[in-house]
MARLOMAR-983949 format. One record per residue: x, y, z of N, C-alpha, C, O in turn; residue in one letter. Coordinates in steps of 0.1 Angstrom, whole numbers, padded with zeros to 4 digits, always signed. Layout:
REM residues N
XYZXYZXYZXYZA ...
//
This chain:
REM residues 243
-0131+0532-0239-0132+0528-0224-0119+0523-0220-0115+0514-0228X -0108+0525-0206-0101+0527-0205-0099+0514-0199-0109+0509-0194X -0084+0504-0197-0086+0493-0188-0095+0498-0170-0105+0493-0164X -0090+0506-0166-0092+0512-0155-0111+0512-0152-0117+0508-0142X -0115+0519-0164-0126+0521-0165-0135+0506-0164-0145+0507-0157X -0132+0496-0170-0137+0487-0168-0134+0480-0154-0143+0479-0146X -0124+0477-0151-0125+0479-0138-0132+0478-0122-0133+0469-0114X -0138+0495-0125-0144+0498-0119-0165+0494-0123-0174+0496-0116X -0163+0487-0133-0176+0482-0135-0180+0470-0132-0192+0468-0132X -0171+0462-0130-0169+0442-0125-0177+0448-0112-0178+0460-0108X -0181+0437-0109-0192+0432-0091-0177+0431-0086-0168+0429-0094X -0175+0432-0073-0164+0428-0063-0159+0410-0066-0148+0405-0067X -0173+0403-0068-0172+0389-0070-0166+0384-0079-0159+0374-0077X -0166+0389-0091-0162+0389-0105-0145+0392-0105-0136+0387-0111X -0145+0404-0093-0134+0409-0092-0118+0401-0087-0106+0400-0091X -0128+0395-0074-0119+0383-0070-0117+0370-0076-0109+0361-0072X -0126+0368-0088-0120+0355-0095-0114+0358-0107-0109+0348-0114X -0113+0370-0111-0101+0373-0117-0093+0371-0110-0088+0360-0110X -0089+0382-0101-0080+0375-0096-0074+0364-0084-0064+0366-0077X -0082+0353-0084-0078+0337-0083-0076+0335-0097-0066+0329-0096X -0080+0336-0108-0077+0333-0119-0061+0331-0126-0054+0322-0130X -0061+0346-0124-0043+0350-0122-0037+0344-0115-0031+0334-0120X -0036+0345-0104-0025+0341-0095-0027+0323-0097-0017+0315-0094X -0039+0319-0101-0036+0304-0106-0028+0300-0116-0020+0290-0116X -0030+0311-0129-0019+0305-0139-0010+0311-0134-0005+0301-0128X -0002+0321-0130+0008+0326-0121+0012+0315-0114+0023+0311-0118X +0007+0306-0103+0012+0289-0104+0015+0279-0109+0025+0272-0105X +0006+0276-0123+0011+0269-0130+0021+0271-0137+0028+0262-0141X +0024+0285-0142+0037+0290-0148+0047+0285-0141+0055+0279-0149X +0051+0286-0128+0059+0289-0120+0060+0270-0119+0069+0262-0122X +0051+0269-0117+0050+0249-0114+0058+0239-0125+0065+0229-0123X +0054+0248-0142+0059+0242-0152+0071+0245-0158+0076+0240-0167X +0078+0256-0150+0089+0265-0154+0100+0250-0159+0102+0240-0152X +0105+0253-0170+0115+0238-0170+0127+0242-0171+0135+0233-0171X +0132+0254-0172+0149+0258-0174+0154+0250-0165+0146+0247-0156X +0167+0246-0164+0173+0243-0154+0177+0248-0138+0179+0240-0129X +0178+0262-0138+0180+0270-0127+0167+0268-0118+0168+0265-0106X +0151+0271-0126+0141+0271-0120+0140+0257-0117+0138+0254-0105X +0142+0246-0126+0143+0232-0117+0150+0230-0099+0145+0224-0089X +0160+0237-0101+0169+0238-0087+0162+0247-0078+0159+0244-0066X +0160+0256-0081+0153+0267-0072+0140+0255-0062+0139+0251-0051X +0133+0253-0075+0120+0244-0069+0124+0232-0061+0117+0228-0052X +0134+0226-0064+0137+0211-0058+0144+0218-0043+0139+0214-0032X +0152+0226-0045+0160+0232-0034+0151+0234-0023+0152+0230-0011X +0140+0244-0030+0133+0254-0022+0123+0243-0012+0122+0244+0000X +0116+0232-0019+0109+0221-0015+0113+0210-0004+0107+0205+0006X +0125+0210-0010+0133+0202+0001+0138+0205+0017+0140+0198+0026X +0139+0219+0015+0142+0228+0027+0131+0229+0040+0131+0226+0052X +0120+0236+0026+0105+0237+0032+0101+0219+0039+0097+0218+0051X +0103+0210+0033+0100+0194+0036+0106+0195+0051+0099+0195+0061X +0119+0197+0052+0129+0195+0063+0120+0205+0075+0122+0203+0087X +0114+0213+0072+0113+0223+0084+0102+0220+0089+0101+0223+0101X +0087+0214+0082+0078+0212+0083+0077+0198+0094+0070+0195+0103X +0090+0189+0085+0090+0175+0098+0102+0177+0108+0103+0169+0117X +0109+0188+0109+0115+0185+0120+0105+0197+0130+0102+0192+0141X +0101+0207+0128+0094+0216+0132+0082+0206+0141+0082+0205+0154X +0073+0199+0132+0062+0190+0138+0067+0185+0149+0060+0185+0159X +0083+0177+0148+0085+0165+0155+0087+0171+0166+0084+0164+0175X +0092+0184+0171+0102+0194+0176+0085+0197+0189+0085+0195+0201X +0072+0200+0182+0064+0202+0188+0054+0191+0193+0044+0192+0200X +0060+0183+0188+0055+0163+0198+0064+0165+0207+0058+0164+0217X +0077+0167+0209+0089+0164+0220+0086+0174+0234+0092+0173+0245X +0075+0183+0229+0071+0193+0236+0058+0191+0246+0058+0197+0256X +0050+0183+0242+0039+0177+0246+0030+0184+0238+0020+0188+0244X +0030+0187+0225+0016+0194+0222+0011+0181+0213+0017+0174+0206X -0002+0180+0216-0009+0168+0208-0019+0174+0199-0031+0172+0200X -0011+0183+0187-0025+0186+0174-0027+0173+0165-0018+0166+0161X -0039+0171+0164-0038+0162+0154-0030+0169+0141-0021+0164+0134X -0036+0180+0141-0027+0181+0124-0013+0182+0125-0007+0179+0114X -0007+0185+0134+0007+0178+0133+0012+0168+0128+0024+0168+0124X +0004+0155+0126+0006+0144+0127+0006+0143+0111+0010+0133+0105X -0001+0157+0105-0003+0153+0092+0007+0167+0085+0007+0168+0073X +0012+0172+0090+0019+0185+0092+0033+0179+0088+0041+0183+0080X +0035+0167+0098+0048+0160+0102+0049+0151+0087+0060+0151+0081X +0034+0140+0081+0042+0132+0069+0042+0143+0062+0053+0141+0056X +0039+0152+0058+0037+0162+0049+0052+0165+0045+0058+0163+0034X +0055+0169+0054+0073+0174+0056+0077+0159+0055+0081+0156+0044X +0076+0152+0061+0085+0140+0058+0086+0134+0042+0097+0131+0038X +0075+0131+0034+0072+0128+0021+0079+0141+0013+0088+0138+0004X +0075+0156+0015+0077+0163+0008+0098+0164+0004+0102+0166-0007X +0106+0162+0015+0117+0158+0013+0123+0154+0001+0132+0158-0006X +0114+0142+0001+0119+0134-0015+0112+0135-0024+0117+0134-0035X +0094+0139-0024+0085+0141-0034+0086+0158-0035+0075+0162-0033X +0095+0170-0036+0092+0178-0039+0104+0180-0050+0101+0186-0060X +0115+0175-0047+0126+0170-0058+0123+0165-0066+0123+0169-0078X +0120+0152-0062+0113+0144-0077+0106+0148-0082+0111+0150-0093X +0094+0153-0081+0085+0164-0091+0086+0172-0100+0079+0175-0111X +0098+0178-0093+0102+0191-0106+0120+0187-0112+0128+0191-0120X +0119+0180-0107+0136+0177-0113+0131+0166-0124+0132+0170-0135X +0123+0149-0121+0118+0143-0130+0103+0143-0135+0100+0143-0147X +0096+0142-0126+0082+0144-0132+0078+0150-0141+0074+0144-0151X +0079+0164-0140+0072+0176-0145+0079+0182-0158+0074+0191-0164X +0097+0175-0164+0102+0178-0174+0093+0165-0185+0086+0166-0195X +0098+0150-0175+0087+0143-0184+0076+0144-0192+0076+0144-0205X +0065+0147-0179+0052+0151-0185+0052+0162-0194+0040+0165-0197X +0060+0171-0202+0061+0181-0206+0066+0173-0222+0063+0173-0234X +0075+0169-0215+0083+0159-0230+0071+0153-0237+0069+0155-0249X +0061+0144-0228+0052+0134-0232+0040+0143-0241+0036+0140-0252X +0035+0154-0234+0026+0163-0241+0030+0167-0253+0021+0171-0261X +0044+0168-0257+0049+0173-0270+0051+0161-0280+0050+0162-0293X +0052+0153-0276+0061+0141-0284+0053+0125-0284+0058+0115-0290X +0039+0127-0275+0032+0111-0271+0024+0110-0285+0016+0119-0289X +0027+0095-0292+0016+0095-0304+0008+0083-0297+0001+0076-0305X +0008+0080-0286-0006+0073-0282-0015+0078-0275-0012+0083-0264X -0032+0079-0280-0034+0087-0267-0038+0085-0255-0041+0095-0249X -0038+0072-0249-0032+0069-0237-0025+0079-0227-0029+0087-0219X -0010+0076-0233+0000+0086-0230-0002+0100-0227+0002+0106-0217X -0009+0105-0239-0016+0120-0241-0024+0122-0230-0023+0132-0224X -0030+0114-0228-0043+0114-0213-0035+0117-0205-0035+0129-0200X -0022+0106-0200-0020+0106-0186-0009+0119-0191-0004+0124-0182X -0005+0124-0202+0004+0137-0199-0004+0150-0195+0000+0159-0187X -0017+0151-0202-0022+0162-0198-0026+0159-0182-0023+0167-0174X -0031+0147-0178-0032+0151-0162-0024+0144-0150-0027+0140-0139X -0012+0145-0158+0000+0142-0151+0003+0151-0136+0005+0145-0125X +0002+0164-0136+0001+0173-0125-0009+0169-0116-0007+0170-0103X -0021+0164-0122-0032+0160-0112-0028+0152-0106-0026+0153-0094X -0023+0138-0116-0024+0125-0106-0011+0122-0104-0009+0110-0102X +0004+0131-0102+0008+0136-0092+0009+0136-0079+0015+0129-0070X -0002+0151-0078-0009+0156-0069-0014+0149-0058-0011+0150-0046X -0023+0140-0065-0032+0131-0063-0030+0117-0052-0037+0112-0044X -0015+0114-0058-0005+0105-0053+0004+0108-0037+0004+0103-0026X +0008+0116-0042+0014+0124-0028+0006+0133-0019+0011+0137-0008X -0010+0136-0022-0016+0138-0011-0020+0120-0005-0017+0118+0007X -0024+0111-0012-0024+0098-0006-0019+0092+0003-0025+0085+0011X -0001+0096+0003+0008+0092+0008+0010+0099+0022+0013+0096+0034X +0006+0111+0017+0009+0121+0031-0004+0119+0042-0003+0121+0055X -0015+0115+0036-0029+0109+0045-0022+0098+0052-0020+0099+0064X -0019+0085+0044-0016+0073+0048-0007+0075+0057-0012+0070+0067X +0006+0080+0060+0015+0085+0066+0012+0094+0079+0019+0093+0090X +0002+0103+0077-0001+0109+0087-0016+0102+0101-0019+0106+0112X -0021+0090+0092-0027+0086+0103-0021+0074+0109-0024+0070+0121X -0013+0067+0101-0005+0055+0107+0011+0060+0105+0013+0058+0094X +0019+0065+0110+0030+0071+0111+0046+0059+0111+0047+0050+0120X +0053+0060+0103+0063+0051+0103+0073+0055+0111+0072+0066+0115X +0085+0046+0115+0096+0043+0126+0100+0057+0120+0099+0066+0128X +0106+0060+0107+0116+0070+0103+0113+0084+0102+0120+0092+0097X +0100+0085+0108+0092+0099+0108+0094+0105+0121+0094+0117+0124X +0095+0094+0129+0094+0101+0145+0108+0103+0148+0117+0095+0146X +0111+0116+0154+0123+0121+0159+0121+0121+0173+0110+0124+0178X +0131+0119+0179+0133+0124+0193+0145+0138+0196+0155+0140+0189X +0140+0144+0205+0142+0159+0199+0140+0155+0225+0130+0153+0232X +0150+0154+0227+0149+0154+0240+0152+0163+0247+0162+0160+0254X +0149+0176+0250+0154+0183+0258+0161+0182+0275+0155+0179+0285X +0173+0186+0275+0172+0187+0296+0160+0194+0300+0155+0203+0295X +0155+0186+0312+0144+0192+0314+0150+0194+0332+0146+0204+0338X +0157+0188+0337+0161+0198+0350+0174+0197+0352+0179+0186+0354X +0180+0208+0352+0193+0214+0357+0203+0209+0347+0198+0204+0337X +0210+0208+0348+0227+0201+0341+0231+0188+0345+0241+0183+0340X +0225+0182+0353+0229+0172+0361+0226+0161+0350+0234+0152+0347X +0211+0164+0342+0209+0156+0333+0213+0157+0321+0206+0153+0312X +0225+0162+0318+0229+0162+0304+0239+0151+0301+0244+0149+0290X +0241+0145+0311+0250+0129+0307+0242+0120+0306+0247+0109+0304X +0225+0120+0309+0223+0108+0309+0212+0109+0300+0202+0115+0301X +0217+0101+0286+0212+0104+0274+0212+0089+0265+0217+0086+0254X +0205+0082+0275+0210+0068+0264+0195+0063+0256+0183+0063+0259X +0204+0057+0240+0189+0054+0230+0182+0046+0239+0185+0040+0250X +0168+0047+0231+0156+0037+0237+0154+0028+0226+0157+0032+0215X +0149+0014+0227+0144+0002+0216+0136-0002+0220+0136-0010+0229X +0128+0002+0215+0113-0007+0216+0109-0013+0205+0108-0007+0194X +0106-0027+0208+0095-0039+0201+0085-0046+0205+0083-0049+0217X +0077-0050+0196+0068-0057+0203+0063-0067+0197+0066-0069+0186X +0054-0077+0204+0048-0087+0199+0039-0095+0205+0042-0097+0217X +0027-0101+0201+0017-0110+0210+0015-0100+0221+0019-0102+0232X +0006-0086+0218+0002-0077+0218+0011-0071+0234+0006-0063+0242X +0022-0076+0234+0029-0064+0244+0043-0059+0238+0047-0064+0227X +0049-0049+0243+0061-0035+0240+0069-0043+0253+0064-0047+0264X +0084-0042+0247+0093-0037+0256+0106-0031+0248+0112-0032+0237X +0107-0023+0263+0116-0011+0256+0130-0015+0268+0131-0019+0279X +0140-0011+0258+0154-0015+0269+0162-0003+0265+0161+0002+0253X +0169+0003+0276+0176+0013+0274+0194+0011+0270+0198+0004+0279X +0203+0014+0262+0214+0011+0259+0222+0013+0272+0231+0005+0274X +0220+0022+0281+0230+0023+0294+0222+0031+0303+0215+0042+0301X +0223+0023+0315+0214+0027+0328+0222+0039+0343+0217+0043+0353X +0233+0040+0339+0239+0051+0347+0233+0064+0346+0230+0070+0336X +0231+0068+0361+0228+0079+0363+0210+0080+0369+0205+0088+0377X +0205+0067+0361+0191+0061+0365+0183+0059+0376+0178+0049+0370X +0176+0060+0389+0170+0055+0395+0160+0049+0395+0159+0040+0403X +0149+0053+0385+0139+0046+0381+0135+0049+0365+0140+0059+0359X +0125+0040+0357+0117+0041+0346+0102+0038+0350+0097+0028+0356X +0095+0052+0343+0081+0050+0345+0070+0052+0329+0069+0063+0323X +0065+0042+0326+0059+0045+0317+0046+0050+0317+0038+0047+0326X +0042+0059+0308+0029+0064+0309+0019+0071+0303+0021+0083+0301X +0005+0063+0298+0003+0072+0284-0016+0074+0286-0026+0068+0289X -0013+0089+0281-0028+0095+0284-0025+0100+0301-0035+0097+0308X -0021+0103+0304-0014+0110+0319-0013+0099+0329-0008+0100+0340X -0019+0086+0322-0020+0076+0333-0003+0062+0334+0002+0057+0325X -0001+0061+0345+0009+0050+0347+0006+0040+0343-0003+0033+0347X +0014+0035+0332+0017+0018+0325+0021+0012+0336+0012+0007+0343X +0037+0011+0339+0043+0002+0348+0054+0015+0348+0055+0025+0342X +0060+0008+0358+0076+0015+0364+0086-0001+0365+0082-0012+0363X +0100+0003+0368+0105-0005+0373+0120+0003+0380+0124+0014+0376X +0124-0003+0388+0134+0004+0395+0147-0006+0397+0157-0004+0405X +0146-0015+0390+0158-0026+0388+0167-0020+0375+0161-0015+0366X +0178-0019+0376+0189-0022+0360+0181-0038+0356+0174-0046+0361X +0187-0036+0346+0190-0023+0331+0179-0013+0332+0181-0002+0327X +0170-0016+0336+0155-0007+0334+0146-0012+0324+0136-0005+0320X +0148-0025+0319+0137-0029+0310+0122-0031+0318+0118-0034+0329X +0114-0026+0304+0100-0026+0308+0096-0031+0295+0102-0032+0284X +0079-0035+0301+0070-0048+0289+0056-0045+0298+0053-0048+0310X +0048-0037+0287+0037-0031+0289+0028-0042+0280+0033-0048+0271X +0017-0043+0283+0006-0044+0272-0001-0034+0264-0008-0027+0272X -0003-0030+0249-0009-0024+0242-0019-0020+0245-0022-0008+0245X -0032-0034+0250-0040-0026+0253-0046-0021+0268-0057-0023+0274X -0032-0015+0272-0032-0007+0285-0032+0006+0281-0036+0014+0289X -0026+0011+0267-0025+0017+0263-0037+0032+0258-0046+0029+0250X -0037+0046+0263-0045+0054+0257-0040+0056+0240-0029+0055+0235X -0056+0062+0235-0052+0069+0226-0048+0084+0223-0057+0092+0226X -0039+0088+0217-0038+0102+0214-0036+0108+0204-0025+0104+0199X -0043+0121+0193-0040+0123+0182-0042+0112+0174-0034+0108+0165X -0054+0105+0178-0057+0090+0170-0051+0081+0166-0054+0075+0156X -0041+0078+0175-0036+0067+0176-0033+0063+0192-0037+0069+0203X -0025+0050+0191-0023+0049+0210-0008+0053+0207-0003+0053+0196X -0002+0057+0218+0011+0062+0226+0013+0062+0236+0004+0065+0243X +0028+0058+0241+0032+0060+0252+0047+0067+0259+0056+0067+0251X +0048+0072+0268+0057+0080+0268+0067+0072+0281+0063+0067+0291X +0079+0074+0275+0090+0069+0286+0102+0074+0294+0113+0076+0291X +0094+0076+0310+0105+0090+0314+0115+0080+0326+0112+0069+0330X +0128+0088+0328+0139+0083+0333+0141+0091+0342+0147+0101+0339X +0136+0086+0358+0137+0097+0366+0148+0094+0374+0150+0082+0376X +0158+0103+0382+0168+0102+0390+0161+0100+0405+0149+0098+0407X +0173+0100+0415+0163+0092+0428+0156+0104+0435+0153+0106+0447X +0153+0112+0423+0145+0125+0435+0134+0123+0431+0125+0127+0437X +0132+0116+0417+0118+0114+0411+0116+0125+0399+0105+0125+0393X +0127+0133+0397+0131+0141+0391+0130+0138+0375+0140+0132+0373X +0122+0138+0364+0126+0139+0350+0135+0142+0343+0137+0154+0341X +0145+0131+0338+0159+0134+0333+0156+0133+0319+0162+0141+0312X +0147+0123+0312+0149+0120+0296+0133+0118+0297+0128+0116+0308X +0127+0120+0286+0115+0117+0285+0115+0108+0265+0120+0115+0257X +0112+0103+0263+0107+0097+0252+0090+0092+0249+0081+0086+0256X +0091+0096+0238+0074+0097+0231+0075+0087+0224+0086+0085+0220X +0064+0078+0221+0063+0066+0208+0049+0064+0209+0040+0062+0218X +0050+0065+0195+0033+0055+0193+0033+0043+0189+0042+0035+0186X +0027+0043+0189+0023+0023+0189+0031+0018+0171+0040+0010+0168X +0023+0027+0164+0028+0022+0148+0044+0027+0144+0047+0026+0133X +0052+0033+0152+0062+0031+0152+0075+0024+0159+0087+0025+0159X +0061+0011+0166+0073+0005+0171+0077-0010+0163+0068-0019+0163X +0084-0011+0160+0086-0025+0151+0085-0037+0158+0089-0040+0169X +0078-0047+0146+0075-0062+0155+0091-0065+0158+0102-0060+0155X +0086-0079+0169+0100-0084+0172+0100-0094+0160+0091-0098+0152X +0115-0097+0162+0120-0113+0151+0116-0119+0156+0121-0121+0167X +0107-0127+0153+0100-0138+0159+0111-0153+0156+0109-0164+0162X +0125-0150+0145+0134-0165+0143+0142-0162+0156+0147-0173+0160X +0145-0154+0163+0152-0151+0174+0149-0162+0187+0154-0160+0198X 
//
């Protein structure tokens, strides 16, 4: 009886977990590869993929789209950066060393399921990360949004907070006529004085993509949107309270 022949006698069902079967050790092959070249390939390839996943996410917050899985899209790419390197450059030669060479079996335990708890680790981090989001994850990615007129007026935003209110100050107010804050489509405050500082309360605040946010637009005197900035709440850092 021929491979062929057999084959054609598996159930369809049988059929498909062969091959899931394959194409799984076909991953772990590829996962354990330890040559040096395939180390680089993986760390390279990882690191790239990390970079496109969090600037890509951030790229479609600056946009106004609110998926939640972005939010998990974005630590994903963000963690994957430095945890797709470390994995296969140190981790994964490790654990490979320890399975050949561990005379405790302790050691032996945590080498055979070293890939798991891993795994295990860095989905943790990418959860934790994606529901409470840190300062160094969020990009601003500000597009001109009318005409050319607004391409000089591009200054950072700082926001802190404390004893549950935000204020944000802009580094230079030329070009400015007003700041209006506003989150969940609804108005926080405005102010129409230089510098343009504003000091909202948190819980004025909506929630979005399960958390709160607010957004800070810089309109010229037509009322026109020149800058817009996005922030959520867990990326804004307490103030120094020795200040």
């Amino acid at each position: 009886m021929t491979a062929s022949d057999t084959d054609a006698t598996v159930s369809p069902l049988e059929y498909v977990r062969r091959v899931l079967r394959q194409a799984w050790r076909d991953i772990l092959s590829v996962y354990y590869a330890n040559t040096p070249i395939w180390r680089l390939f993986k760390s390279v390839g990882l690191l790239f993929f990390g970079f496109f996943c969090w600037t890509a996410s951030n790229l479609l917050f600056s946009y106004g789209v609110e998926w939640t899985v972005l939010e998990y899209v974005r630590a994903y790419g963000f963690v994957l950066i430095l945890w797709g390197p470390l994995t296969h450059a140190v981790i994964v030669p490790l654990v490979i060393r320890l399975r050949r060479t561990a005379d405790r079996s302790i050691v032996r335990t945590i080498a055979r399921n070293g890939s798991k708890i891993n795994l295990s680790v860095f989905l943790a981090i990418v959860l934790i990360l994606g529901t409470a989001p840190i300062s160094p994850m969020v990009l601003d990615f500000q597009p001109t949004l009318e005409g050319d007129s607004s391409a000089d007026v591009n200054p950072d935003l700082s926001c802190t907070r404390a004893a549950g209110e935000i204020t944000c100050e802009l580094s230079e107010s030329e070009g400015i006529d007003s700041v209006v804050v506003t989150s969940g489509g609804n108005e926080v405050t405005r102010t129409q004085d230089p510098p343009y500082d504003v000091t909202f309360r948190e819980a004025d605040l909506e929630e979005a993509v399960g958390q709160k946010e607010f957004i800070v637009e810089l309109r010229d005197e037509d009322g026109e949107t020149l800058r817009r900035y996005r922030r959520p709440v867990s990326s804004v850092s307490e103030a120094d309270s020795s200040n």
